[in-house]
Each structure stands twice: as C-alpha cells, then as structure tokens.
N, C-alpha and C positions, 0 to 999 in steps of 0.2 A: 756697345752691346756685345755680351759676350754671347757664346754657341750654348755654354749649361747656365741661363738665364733661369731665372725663378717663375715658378710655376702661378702664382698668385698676382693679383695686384698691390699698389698700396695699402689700397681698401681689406685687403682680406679675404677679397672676392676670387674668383678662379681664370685667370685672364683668358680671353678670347682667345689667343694665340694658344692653349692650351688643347685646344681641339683637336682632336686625333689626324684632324688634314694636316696638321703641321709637325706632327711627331716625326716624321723623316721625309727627306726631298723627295722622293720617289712618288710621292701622294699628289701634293698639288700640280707638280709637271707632267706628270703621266694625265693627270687628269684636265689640266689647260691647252695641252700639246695637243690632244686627241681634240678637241672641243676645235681649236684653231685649224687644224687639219681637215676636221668638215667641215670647219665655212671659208678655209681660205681659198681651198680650189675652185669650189663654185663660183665663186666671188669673182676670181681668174676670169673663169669660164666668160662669164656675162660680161667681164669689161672686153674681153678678147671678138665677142660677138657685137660687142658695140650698142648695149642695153645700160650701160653704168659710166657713162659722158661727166656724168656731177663728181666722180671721184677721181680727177686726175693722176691720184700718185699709182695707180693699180694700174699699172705698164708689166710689161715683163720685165725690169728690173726689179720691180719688185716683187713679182714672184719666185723668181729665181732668189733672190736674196732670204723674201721669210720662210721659204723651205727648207733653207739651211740654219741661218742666224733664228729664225723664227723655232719653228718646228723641230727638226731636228738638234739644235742646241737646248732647247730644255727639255728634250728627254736623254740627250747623253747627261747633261749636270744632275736631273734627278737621279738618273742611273750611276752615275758615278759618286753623290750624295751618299746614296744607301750602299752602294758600294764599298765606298771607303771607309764605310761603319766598321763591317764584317774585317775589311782588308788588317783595320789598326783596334779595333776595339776604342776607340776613342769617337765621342758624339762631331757630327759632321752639322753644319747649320739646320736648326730646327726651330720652332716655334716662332717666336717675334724675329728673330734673323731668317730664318727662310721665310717669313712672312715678306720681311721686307725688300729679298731679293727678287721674291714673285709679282711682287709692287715694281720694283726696275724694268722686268720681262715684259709685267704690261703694258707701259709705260714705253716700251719700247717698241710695242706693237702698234698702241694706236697713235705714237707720231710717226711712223711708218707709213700708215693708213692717210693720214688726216695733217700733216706739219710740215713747212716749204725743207726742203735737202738739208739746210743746214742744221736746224732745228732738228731735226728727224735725226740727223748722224751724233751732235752731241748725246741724246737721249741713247741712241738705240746704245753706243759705244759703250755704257758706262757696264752694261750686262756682264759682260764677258770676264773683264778683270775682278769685276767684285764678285763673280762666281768663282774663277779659279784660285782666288787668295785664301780664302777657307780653308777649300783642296788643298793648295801648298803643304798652308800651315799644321794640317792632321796628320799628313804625309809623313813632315819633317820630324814632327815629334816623336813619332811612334819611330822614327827609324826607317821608315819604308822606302827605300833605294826605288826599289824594282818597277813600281808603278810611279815614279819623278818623271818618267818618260810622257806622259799623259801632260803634267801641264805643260811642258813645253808645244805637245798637238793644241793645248787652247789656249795658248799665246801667239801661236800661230797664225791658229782662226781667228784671233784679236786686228793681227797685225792686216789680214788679208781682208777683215771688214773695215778697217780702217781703208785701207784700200779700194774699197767699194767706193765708199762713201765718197772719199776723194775723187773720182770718177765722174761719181753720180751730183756732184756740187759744179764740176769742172774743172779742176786743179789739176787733174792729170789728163793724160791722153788715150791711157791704156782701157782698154777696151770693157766695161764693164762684166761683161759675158764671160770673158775671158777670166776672169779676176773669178766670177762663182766658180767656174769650171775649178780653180784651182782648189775653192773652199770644198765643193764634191768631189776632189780626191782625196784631201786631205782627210773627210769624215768616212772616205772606204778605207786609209790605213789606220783610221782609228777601230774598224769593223774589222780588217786582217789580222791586225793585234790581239786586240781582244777576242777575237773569234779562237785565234788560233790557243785561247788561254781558256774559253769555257766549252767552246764545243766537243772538243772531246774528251773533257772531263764527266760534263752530263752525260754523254753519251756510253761512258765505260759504267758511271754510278745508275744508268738506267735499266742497259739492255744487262742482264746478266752474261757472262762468257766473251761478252765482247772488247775487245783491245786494241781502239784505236792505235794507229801509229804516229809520233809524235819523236820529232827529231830535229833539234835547233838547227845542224845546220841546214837541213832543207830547211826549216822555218825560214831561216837569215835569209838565204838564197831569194825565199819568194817574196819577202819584205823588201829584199832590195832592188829586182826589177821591179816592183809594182811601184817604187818610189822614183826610179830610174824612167820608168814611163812613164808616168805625170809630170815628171819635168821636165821630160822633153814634151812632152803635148802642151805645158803652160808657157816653157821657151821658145816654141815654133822652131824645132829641132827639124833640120830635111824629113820627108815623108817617108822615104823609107826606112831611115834609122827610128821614125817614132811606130812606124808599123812594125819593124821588128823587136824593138821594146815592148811595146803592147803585146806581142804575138808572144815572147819569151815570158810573159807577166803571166799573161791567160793562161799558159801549158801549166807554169809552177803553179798556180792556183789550185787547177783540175788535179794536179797530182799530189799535193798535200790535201785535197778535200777527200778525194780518194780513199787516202790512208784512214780515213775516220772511220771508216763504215759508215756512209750515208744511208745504205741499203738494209742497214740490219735497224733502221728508226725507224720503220713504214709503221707500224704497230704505236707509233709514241707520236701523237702528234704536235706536243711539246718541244718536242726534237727536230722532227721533220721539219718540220717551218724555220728552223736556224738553219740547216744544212742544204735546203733547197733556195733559201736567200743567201745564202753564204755563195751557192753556184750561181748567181745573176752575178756576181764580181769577174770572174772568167770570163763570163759572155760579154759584158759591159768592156774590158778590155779586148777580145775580139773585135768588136765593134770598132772601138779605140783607133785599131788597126787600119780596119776597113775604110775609117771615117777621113783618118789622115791619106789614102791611097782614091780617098774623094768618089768607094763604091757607094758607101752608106752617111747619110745626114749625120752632123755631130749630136742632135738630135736625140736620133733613137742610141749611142753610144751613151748619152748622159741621163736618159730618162729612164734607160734599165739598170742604169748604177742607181740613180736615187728612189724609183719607185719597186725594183724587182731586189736590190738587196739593201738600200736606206729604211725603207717603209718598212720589207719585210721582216728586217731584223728586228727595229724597232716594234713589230706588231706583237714577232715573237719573246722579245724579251720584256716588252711589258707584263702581259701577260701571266711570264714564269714567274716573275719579282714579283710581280702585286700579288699571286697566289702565294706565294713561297712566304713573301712578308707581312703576310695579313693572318696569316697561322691556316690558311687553307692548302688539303690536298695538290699534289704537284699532277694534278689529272685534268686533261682535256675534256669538253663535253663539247657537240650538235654547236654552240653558239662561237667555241674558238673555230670550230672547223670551218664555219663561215666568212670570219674575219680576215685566215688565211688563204680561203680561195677566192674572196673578191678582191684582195692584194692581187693574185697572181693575174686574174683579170684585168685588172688595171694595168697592169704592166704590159700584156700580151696586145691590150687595145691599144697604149698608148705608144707600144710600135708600132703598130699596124698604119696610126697615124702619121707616125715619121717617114712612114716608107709610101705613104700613100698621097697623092697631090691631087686626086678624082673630090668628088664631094663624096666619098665615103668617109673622107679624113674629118670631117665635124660629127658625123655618125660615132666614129672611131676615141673620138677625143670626149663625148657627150657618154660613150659608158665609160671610160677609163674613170673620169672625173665621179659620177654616178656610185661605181664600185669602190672607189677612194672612199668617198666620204661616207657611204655605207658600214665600209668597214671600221670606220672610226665610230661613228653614230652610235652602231651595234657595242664598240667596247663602250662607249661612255652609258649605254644604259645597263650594260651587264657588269661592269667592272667600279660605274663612277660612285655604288653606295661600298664597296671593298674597300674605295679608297679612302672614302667619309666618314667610315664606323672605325673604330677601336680592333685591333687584331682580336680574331676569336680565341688565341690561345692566354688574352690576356698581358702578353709581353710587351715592350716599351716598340716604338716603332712604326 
C-alpha cells in the first residue's frame, strides 16, 4: 500500500478510507487519543480502588505504560503526520494506510487491556516502527536533515518499549517504573525541541511588536542538561550529582522560557496554554532534584512532567492544528478555556496527592482524574465533529 493510494474502489465506488477522518493523521489520533485519555484514567482509578478485580492487566504498569506508548504516542505520530506534510510538502500516510496504522494502535490497546504479556508485547511493539517508517521515508525524500532528529526520539521510544515489555514478561531485571521514567523523559525532550521550534514562532506571528528571544546556543546548552539529567536519574547517578543536573536543567529552562515573552500571551489563549505547559518542564525537573535528595516522592516529580506539561502541551497543540487544519479561525472561545484549566487542575490535585499520605490523597487523586478526563470529554464533543467533517476551507487534509 502506498501513502497517494487511489481514492476509489475496484467497483467505481468512493472507498470508505476516503472520508475526511483519514485525509491527514492529525484526525483520527487526536480524536482516539482524547477518547482513551477519558477512559483510561478512570479506569486507573477503579482498579487502584479495588472495584475492577475481573481485569487483571490494569496494574500500574500499565498505566504508566499506556500514557506514554498509549496516549501520548498517538498524538505526537498524528502530530508529527500533519506535520511533516507542511515540513516537506509531500503526503504523509493517509487514507487506507493511516487507516490501517490506527488498526495496529488499536490493536495495541486492547491486547494491553485484555492479552497475557507476551501476546500484549508482540501486538503492542509492532505500532511504533510502522509509524516512524513513513516518517523516515517523507523525511528522506524531501531532503529534510533538520527534523531526521525526530525518528531517531521514536526509535528510541521503540527500543525503551521493547524494554518494557521485556520487564513486564520477566526477561530482565530492570525495574519496570524505572524503564517508563526513562520513556517520560524522553517525550519532555521531544516537547523541549519542539517547543523551542513553535513557541516562539506563534508567539512573534501572534502578539504584534513582540520578539521572542531565541538563541541556539542557549538552545544547546538547555537541550543538553535536560538530557544530561535524565540520564543520570535513568542511571541512578549519586544524588547529589542528579540534584544538581536537575537543578542546572530547571534554571536553563526558566531562562530560555523567559526569553519568549510568556507574559505578553495573556490576551492569546492559544498561546498561553503552550508556554504555561512549557513551565511545568522546570518545575518537574525541580522536583527531579528534590526527589533524588528523597525531599519529594518521584511521584509528584513525574506526574507534573506528564500531566502539567505532557497533557498540557498535548491539549494545546491539538487544539491549534485541528483549528488551523480544519480551515477554522486560530481563536480561542469559553470551551478551550476550560479544557486548559481542568489540565491545570489536574495537575495541582495530582500533586497535592503525591505529597499528601492523609485520606485527602484519594480526595486529591478523585478530582485530578475527574478534571483529566473532563478535559478530554469536552474536546471530543467540541472538536470530535472538526475532526469528522471535511475542512471548511475545502482544502485536502
């Protein structure tokens, strides 16, 4: 199957695969991602509280796992789908091939759920590569160097699910948790990267007069402690050599976030929500710090990296693409402003829980989970017909 497959069938007919959910990635991942994100935390929830005994694989490995390999891998592949349209001008998998890679995703999901470890690991493994070989191949043709950097991040995340897996069968020793940990650093330097490549782009093209500051080698500088302190926290580097990593990661964060004008988005809430998730990455290395000097739970260090800047980023950038690419206004209304504060909700509860050992901590974790999936609910009923319809301006996509 190739990516510009024919639009028709044998018959003459107009093939299913032809429906505007399949005209670019961004469609049905944004739209399965968000849909699995409010049922998979609740889902958490009840096996955690000891109401869901009949589904043995729903442990905390596997939530830890489908929030990354789950969740958050098919909305960076949608994103980076429609992305690497715009990047090379050449079609990224669409119709009956993205069809049939959303068929692997699922398929990935529910032997997760429902299939003994082995069985679960071949299935879920097969996602990842047959996503980034597309990618590769658009990449290569078009010429495109600059963004090569990218599949090697999700061969990475190949290698370190593979990893999981391994784990999670018994083949190795290493510590499952340990192994996610590494894959939620990995998808916050895929957030530093790219952050540091759209944030203050939208934000020069939005606010008038304004001029982020944007300077490779600070760039480098903060890409390379932030990498330098993940692996020392994944190698179990001395505590205080991973606390002062973390602590040198966090400061260069805050001071390249800085340079953006986060202050001059208040009025853009399109904006806001990337640069106020972009600051949960500093705090979450703070934490980092803290967590290795055994003040604070790893805990609240890893829940405000993936709920305060994985989610949020993710909440925001859905969002801008599916308006952006659906031929609608690049303007906020009442229903995104929602989405964005039951994100930050979530995140503020689900420290509160990490830090907290009283029974207010199932209080604490009961709105976190709550405003989570709220916030998804609300985009699949405001965003899921965006995704389903044909762009309004009539263009391919």
């Amino acid at each position: 199957m190739t990516i510009d497959e024919p639009n028709v069938s044998r018959q003459g007919k107009p093939s299913p695969t032809h429906h505007p959910l399949w005209a670019l990635g961004f469609r049905p991942f944004y739209l399965l991602a968000a849909a699995f994100a409010a049922v998979s935390i609740p889902l958490w929830l009840a096996s955690y509280f000891g109401h869901l005994s009949g589904l043995a694989n729903i442990t905390i490995n596997w939530h830890m796992h489908e929030m990354v390999f789950g969740f958050a891998v098919a909305v960076i592949i949608g994103f980076l789908f429609t992305a690497g349209r715009n990047w090379t001008g050449l079609w990224t998998p669409r119709r009956g091939y993205l069809a049939a890679l959303v068929g692997v995703w699922l398929a990935g999901r529910i032997a997760m759920l429902a299939a003994p470890a082995l069985i679960a690991a071949l299935v879920d493994l097969l996602f990842l590569p047959l996503a980034a070989w597309p990618m590769y191949r658009v990449l290569q043709r078009s010429g495109n160097k600059r963004n090569m950097f990218l599949i090697g991040l999700l061969s990475l995340l190949t290698i370190v699910n593979l990893l999981f897996h391994l784990a999670a069968i018994g083949w190795i020793s290493t510590p499952a948790k340990l192994i996610m940990q590494a894959a939620i650093l990995i998808v916050v330097m895929i957030e530093s990267v790219m952050g540091g490549r759209i944030i203050p782009g939208f934000t020069s093209n939005t606010v008038p007069g304004t001029k982020p500051v944007v300077n490779p080698q600070r760039d480098r500088l903060t890409i390379a402690f932030t990498a330098m302190a993940s692996l020392a926290w994944i190698f179990t580097f001395p505590p205080r050599l991973i606390a002062a990593l973390a602590f040198a990661a966090a400061c260069s964060q805050l001071f390249r976030l800085g340079g953006w004008k986060p202050h001059a988005t208040l009025r853009h809430p399109l904006l806001w929500i990337l640069h106020l998730s972009y600051a949960w990455i500093p705090c979450g290395f703070i934490l980092i710090a803290l967590a290795a000097l055994q003040v604070v739970s790893t805990s609240s260090a890893f829940h405000v990296l993936t709920i305060g800047s994985m989610a949020g980023l993710i909440v925001g950038m859905m969002t801008r693409t599916t308006l952006g690419h659906t031929g609608r206004p690049l303007k906020a209304s009442g229903n995104e402003m929602v989405m964005y504060a039951l994100i930050q909700i979530g995140v503020i509860a689900r420290f509160c829980a990490s830090i907290d050992s009283t029974g207010l901590r199932n209080g604490a974790l009961i709105v976190a989970a709550a405003s989570w999936s709220a916030a998804f609910v609300l985009f699949l009923i405001v965003y899921g017909p965006y995704l389903y319809r044909p762009r309004l301006d009539g263009k391919e996509g």
